[in-house]
C-alpha beads as a LAMMPS data file, in Angstrom:
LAMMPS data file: protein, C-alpha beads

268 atoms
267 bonds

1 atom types
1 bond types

-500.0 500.0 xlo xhi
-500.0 500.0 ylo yhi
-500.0 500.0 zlo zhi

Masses

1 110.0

Atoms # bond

1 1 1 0.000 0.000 0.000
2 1 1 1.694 3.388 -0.861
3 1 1 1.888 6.568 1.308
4 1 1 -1.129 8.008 -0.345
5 1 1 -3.735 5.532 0.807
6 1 1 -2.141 4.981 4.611
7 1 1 -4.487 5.072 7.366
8 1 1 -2.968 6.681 10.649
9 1 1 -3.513 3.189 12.310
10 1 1 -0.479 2.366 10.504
11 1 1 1.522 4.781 11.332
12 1 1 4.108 4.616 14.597
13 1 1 2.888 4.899 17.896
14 1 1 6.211 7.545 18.033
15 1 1 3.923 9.252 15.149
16 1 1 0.506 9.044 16.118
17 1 1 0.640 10.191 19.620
18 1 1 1.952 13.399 18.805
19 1 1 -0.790 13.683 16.069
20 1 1 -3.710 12.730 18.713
21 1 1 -1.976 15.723 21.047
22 1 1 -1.960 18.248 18.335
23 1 1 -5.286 17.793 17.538
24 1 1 -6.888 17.428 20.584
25 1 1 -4.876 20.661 21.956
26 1 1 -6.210 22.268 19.273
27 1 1 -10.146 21.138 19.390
28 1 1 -9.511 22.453 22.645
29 1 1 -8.842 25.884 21.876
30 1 1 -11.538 26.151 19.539
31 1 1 -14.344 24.572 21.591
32 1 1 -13.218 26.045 25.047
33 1 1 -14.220 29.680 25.088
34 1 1 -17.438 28.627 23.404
35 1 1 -17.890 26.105 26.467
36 1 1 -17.208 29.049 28.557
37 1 1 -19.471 31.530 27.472
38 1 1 -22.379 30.238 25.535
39 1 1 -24.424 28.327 28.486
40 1 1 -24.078 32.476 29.858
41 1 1 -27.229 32.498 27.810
42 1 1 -29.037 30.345 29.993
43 1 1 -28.648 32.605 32.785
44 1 1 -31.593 33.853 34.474
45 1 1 -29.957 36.659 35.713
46 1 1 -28.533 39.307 33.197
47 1 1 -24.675 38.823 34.303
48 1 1 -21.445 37.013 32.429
49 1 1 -20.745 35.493 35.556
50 1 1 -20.980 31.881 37.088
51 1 1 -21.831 30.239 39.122
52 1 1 -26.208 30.545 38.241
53 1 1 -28.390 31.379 40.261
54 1 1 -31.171 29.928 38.102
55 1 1 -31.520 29.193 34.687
56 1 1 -33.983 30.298 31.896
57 1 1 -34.714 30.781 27.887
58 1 1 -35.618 34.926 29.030
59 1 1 -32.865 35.725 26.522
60 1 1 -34.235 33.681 23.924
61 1 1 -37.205 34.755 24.016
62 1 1 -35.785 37.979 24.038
63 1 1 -33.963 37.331 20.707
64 1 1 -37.298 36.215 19.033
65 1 1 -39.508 38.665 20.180
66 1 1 -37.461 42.182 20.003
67 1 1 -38.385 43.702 16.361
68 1 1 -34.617 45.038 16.226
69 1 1 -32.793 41.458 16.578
70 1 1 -35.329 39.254 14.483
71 1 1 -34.632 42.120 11.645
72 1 1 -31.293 41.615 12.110
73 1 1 -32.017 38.045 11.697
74 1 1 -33.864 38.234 8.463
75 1 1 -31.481 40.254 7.438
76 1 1 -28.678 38.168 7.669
77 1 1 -30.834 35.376 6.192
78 1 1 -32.169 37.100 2.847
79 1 1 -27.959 38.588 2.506
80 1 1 -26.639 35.366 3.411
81 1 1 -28.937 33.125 1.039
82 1 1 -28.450 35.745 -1.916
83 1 1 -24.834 35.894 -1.849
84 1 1 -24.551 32.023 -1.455
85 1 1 -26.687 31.689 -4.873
86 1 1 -24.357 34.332 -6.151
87 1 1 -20.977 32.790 -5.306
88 1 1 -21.847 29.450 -5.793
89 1 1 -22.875 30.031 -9.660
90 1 1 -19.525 32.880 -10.064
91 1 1 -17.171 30.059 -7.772
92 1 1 -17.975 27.264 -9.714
93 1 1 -17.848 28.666 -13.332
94 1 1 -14.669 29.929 -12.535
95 1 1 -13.316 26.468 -11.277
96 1 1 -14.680 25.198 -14.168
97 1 1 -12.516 27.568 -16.092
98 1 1 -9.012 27.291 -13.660
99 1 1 -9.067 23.760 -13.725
100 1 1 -8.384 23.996 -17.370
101 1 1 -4.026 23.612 -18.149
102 1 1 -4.433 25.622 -20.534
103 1 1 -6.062 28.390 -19.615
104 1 1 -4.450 31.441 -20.003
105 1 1 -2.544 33.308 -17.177
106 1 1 -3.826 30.219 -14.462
107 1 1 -1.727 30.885 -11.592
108 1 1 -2.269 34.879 -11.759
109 1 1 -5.911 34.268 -12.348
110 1 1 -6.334 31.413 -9.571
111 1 1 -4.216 34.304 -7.018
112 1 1 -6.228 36.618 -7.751
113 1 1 -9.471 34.828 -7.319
114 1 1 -8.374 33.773 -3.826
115 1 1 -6.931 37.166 -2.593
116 1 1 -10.227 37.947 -0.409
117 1 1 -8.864 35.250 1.906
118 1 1 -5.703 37.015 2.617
119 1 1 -6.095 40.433 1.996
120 1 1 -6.801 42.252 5.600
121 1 1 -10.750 42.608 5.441
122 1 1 -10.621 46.228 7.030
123 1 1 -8.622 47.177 3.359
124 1 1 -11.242 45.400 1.304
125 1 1 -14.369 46.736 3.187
126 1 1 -12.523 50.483 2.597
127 1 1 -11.612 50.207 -0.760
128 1 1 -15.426 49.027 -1.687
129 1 1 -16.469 51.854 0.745
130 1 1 -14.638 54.184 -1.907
131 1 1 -15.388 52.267 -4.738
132 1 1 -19.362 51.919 -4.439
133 1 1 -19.895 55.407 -3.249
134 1 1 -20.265 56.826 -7.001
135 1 1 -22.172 54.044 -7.745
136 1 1 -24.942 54.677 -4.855
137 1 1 -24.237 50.904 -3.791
138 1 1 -23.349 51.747 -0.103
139 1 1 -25.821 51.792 2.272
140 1 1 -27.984 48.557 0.323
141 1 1 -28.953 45.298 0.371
142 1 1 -27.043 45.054 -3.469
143 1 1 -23.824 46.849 -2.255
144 1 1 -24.207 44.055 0.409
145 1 1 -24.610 41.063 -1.364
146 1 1 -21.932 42.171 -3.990
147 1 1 -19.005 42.596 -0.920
148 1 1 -19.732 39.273 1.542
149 1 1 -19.770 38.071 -1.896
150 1 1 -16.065 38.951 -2.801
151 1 1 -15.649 37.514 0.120
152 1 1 -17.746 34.390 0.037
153 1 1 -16.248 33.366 -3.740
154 1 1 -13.033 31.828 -2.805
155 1 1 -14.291 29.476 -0.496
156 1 1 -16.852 28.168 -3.706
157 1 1 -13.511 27.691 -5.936
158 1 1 -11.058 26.056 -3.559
159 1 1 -13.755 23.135 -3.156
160 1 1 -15.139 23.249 -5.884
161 1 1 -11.219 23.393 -8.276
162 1 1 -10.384 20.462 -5.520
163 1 1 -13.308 18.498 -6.623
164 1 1 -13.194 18.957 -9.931
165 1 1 -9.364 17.580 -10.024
166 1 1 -10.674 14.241 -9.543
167 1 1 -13.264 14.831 -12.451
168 1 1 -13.026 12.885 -15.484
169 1 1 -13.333 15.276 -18.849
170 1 1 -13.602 12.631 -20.681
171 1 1 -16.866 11.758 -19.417
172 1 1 -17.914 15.562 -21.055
173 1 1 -16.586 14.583 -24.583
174 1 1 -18.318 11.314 -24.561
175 1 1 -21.591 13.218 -23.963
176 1 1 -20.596 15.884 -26.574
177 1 1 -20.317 12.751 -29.011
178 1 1 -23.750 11.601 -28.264
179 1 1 -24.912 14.782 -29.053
180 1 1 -25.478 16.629 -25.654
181 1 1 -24.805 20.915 -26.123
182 1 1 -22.142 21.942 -23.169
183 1 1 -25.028 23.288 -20.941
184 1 1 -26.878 19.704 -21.289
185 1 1 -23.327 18.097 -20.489
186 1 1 -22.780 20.007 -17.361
187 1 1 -26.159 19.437 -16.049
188 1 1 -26.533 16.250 -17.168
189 1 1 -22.590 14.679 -16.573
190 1 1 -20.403 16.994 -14.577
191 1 1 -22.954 18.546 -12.456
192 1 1 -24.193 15.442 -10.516
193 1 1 -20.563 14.134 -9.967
194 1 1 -18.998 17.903 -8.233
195 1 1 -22.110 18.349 -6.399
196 1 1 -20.726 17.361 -3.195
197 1 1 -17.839 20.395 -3.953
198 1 1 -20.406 22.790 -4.918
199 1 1 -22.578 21.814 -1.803
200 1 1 -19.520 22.407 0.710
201 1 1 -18.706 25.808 -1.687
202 1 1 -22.408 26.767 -0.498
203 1 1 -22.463 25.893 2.703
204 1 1 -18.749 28.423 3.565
205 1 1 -20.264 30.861 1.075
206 1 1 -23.502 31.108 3.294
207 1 1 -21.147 30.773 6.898
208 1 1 -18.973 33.544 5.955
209 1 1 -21.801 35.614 5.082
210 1 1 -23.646 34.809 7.625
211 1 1 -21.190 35.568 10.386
212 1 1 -19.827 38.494 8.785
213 1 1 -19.546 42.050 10.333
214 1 1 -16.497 44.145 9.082
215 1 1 -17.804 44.273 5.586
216 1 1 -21.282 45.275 7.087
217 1 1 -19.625 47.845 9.455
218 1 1 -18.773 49.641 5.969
219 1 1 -20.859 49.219 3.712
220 1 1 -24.308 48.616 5.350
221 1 1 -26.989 51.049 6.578
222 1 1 -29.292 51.122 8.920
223 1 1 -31.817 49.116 7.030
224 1 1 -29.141 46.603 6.621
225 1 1 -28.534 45.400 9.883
226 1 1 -27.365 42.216 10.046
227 1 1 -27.360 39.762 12.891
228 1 1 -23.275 40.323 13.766
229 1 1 -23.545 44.029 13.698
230 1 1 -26.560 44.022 16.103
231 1 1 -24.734 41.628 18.186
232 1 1 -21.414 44.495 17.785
233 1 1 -23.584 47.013 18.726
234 1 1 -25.267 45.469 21.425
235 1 1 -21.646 45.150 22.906
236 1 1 -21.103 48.795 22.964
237 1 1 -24.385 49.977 23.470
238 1 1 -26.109 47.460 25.972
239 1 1 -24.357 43.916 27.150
240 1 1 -26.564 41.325 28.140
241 1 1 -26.513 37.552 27.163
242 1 1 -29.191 38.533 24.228
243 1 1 -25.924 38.733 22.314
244 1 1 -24.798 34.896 23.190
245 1 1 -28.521 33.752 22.763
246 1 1 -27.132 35.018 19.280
247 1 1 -24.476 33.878 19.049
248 1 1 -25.847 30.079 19.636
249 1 1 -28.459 30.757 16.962
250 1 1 -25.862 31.201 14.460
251 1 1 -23.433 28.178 16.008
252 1 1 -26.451 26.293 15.783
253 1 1 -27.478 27.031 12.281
254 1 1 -24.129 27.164 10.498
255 1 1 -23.585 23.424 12.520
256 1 1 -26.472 22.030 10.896
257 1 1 -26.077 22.886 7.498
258 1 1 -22.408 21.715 7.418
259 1 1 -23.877 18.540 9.518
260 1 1 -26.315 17.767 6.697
261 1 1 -23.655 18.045 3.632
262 1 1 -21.495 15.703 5.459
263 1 1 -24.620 13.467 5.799
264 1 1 -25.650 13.735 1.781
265 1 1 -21.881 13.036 0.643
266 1 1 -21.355 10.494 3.305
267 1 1 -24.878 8.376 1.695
268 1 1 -23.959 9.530 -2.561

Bonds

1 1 1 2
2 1 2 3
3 1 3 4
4 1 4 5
5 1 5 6
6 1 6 7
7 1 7 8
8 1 8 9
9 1 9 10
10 1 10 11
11 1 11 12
12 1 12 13
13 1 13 14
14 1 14 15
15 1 15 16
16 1 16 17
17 1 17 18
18 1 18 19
19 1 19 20
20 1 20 21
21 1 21 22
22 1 22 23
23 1 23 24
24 1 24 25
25 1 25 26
26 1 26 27
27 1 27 28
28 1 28 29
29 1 29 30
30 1 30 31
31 1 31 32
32 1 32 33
33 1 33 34
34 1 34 35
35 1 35 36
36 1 36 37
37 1 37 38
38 1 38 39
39 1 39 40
40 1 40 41
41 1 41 42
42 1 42 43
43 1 43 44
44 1 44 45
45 1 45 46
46 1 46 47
47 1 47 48
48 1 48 49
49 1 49 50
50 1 50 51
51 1 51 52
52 1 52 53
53 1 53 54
54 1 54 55
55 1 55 56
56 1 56 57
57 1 57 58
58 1 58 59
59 1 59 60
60 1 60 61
61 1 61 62
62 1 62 63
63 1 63 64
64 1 64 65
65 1 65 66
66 1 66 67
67 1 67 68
68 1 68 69
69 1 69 70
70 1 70 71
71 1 71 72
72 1 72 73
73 1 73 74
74 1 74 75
75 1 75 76
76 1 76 77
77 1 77 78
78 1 78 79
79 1 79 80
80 1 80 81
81 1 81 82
82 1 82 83
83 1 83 84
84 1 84 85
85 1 85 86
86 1 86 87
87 1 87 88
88 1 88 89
89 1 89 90
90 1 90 91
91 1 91 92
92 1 92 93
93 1 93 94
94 1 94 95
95 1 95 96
96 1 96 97
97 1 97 98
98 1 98 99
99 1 99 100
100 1 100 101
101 1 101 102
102 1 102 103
103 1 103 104
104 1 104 105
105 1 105 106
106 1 106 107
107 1 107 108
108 1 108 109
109 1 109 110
110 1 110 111
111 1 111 112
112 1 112 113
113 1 113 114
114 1 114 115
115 1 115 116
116 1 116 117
117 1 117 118
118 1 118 119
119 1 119 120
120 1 120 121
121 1 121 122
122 1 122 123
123 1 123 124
124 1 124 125
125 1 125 126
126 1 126 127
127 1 127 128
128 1 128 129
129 1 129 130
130 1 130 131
131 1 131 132
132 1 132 133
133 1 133 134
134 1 134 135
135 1 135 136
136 1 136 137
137 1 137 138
138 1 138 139
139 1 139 140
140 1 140 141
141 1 141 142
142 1 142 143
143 1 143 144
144 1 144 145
145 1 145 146
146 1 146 147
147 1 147 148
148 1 148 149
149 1 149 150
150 1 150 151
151 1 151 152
152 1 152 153
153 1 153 154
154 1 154 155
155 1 155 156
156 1 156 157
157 1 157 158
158 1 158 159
159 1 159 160
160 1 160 161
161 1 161 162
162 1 162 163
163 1 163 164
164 1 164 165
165 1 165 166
166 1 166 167
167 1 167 168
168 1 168 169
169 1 169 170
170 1 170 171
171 1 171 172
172 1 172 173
173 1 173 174
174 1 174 175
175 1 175 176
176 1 176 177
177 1 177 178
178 1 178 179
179 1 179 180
180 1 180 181
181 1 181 182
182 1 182 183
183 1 183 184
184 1 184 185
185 1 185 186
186 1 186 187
187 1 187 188
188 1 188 189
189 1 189 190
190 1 190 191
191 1 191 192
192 1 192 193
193 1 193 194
194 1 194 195
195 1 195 196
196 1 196 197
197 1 197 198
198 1 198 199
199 1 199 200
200 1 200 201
201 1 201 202
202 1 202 203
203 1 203 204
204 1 204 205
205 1 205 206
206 1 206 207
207 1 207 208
208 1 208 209
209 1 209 210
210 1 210 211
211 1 211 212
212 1 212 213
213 1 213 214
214 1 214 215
215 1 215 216
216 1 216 217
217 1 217 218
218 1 218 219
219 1 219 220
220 1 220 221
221 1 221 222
222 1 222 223
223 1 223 224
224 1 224 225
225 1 225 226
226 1 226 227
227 1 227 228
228 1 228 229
229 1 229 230
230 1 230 231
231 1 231 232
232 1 232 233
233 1 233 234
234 1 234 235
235 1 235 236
236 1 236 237
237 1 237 238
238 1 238 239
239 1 239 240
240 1 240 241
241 1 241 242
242 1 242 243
243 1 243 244
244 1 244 245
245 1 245 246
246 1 246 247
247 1 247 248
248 1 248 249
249 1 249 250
250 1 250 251
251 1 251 252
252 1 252 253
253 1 253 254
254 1 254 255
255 1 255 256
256 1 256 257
257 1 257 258
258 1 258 259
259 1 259 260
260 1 260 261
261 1 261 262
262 1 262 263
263 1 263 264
264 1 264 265
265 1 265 266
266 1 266 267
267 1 267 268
């Protein structure tokens, strides 16, 4: 069996101890300070401090029934669903496209199209600040869409370029030769075999969106208030666990939708 295919059963023990450590240390950091402070949103009393005196849903309920946070909420819904659609189709036609050898200019092109990841995203939400304001796109739901968008893309052509290296073009010119147009082909052929890529592309596209607040902070107004920037406000304006009721929404949500992906590619 070659490196490739090794499980890490088969690996040292010198090996895989040091690998269980690393990850564990690791799951650790991410999970703790959510361990910490989410259950604060069971509190009955309106303090980030333990131990309880009682618990209760008062924030919940809070969350649900204050006009300002289930705006914010249907907000970041309606933004986060629109830019998915909209990175999903740009991501994976542009996979489509950078997968190809010989397209021209690959590497500059493939750079380019992943720069949102690294660029800081205080610079990106300032240059669109300047960029939309002759355009009358700051301060709306387009202006919006079009920036978590920028932002969302990349995600959509990683996954999607990494699934399509596996793809077999060959399958496409066999269903050009019985006759199939290219749109036909990709629905038909191509389509069916990348959706698990195109599904995980979605699923970031609508988490980064989703979670999101920089971008918002810039180019959002006050009719665009999204779930994050009500929860940044709340922090400066008026702390109470409302804001990790929130935050456990969103957890919640963004878990479940990555949960069911894994189940539809785990049963293809």
């Amino acid at each position: 069996m070659n490196m490739g295919h090794r499980v890490y059963s088969e690996f040292p023990t010198y090996i895989r101890i040091p690998l269980y450590v690393f990850v564990g240390v690791v799951l650790l950091l991410l999970m703790l300070p959510l361990a910490v402070a989410l259950p604060i949103s069971f509190n009955a009393d309106p303090w980030f401090t333990y131990p309880f005196r009682g618990l209760s849903l008062r924030w919940f309920v809070q969350l649900f029934s204050s006009p300002q946070w289930t705006g914010a909420m249907v907000n970041s819904l309606v933004i986060a669903t629109s830019t998915t659609v909209v990175a999903t189709t740009l991501g994976t036609l542009a996979a489509i496209g950078l997968v190809n050898s010989r397209f021209p200019f690959r590497t500059a092109v493939m750079a380019l199209a992943i720069s949102p990841m690294i660029v800081p995203v205080v610079v990106l939400g300032l240059g669109l600040f300047i960029f939309f304001s002759p355009l009358g796109l700051n301060y709306s739901y387009a202006g919006v869409v079009i920036a978590h968008t920028i932002l969302a893309s990349p995600f959509v052509v990683i996954t999607v370029t990494a699934t399509l290296t596996r793809f077999d073009f060959n399958l496409m010119r066999a269903a050009a030769g019985l006759g199939a147009g290219r749109v036909t082909a990709f629905r038909t052929v191509m389509l069916p075999i990348i959706a698990p890529g195109v599904a995980a592309g979605a699923v970031f596209a609508f988490a980064s969106s989703f979670d999101e607040v920089v971008m918002v902070l810039f180019i959002a107004g006050p009719q665009q208030r999204t779930l994050p920037k009500q929860m940044f406000t709340g922090l400066r304006e008026q702390l109470d666990p409302t804001i990790l009721a929130a935050a456990a929404v969103m957890i919640i949500l963004t878990s479940c939708l990555m949960a069911a992906v894994y189940n539809a590619n785990k049963n293809r």
